[in-house]
Every structure is written in structure tokens, then in C-alpha cells.
C-alpha positions as CSV (number, residue, x, y, z in Angstrom):
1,X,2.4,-1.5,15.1
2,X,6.3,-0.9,15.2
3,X,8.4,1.3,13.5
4,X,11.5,0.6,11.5
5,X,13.6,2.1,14.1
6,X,11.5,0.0,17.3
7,X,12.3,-3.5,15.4
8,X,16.1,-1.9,14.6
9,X,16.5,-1.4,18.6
10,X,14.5,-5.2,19.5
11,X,17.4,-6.8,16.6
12,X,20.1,-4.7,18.5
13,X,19.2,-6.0,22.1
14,X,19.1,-9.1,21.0
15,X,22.1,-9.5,18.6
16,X,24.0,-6.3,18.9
17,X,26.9,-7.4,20.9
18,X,27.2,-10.3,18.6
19,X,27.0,-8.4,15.7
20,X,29.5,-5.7,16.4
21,X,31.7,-8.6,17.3
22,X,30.8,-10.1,13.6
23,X,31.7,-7.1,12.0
24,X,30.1,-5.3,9.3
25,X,31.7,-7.4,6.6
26,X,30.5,-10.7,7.6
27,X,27.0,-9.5,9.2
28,X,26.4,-8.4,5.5
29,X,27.1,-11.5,4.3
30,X,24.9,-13.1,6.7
31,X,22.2,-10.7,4.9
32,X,23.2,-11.6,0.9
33,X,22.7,-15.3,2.5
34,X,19.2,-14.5,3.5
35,X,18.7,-12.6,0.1
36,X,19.5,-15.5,-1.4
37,X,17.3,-18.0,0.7
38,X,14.3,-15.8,-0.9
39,X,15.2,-16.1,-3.9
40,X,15.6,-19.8,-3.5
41,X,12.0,-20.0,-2.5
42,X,10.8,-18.2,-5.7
43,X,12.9,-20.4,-7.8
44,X,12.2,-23.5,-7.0
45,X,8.4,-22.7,-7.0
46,X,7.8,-23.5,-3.0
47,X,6.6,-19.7,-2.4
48,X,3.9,-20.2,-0.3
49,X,3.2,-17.3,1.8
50,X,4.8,-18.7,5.3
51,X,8.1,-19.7,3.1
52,X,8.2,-15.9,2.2
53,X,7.5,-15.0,5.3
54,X,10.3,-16.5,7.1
55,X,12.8,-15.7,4.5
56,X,11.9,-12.0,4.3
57,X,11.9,-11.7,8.1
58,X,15.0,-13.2,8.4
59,X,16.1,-10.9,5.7
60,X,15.0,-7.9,7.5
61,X,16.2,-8.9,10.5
62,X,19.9,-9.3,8.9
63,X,19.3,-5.8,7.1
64,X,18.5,-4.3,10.4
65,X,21.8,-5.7,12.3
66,X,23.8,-4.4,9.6
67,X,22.4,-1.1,10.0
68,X,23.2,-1.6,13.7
69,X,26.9,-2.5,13.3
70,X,27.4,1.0,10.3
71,X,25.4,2.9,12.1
72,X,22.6,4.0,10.1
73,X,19.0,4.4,11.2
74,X,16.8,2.4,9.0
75,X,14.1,4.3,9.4
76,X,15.3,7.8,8.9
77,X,17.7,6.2,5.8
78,X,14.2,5.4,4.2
79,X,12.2,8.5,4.8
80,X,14.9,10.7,3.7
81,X,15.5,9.1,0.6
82,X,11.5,7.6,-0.4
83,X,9.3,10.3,2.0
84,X,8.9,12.5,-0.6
85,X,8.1,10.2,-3.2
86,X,10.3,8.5,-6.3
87,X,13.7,9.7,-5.9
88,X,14.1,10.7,-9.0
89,X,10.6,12.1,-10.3
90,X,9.3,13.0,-7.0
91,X,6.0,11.5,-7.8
92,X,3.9,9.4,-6.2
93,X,3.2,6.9,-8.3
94,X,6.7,6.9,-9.7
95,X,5.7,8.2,-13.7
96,X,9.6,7.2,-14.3
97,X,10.1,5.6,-17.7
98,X,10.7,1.8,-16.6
99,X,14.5,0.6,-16.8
């Protein structure tokens, strides 16, 4: 099974050049795009399980080559921030009052 960081290094072999070129303002737009193709599937009621699956890949994907062109590590990011639990009880469950 791969890691955050191995599928951050496959989408920066195979875009990363491309991506840098792009720039970090329009690679993140690619990504709210791809947001958006997600929530497109929800909306209009075609969320099958191979529509989400596409559209989140290709999400994630985007995520991950905008994480290449700021240089941030995905993986570390995520783990620093969630490891531990909610970041603002700690818990695991989250026993937050919901927002």
C-alpha cells in the first residue's frame, strides 16, 4: 500500500516539471476545478462509486502537485497536524461540540 509521500513523489515524476512551470496559482486552480467536479457528481445525483472515484483521485492528484510546486510534504503536513488526534480536543473520536 503507498504512502501519501510515495503517490506525492509518482504525481511529481510525472507532472512536476509541468507543474512548477504552471505555478502555484494556477495548479491550485486546477485543484478547486476538481473540487468542484465532486461536488458536481453529488449534486446532480450521479454519485455512483466509480464517479467518486475518479473525481476524488483526480482531486488528490491536483492536491498532491500543489503540494509539489509550495513545497510541503503531504504526508508529514497531515500527521503533524491529525497524528495525535482532533486538533483541537486531542481526542480520538473528536468529542468537539459540532459547528
Amino acid at each position: 500500500m503507498a504512502h501519501l509521500r510515495e503517490l506525492q513523489a509518482l504525481l511529481d515524476r510525472i507532472y512536476g516539471e509541468r507543474d512548477r512551470k504552471r505555478g502555484p496559482e494556477r495548479t491550485l486552480l486546477w485543484l478547486v476545478s476538481e473540487v468542484g467536479e465532486v461536488s458536481e457528481v453529488l449534486i446532480k445525483g450521479k454519485g455512483s462509486g466509480s464517479s467518486y472515484e475518479v473525481e476524488l483521485a483526480d482531486a488528490l492528484a491536483w492536491l498532491l502537485s500543489f503540494a509539489n510546486v509550495v513545497g510541503v510534504d503531504v504526508e508529514e503536513a497531515f500527521l503533524r497536524r491529525y497524528g495525535s488526534g482532533c486538533p483541537r480536543c486531542g481526542s480520538i473520536p473528536c468529542i468537539c461540540p459540532e459547528r
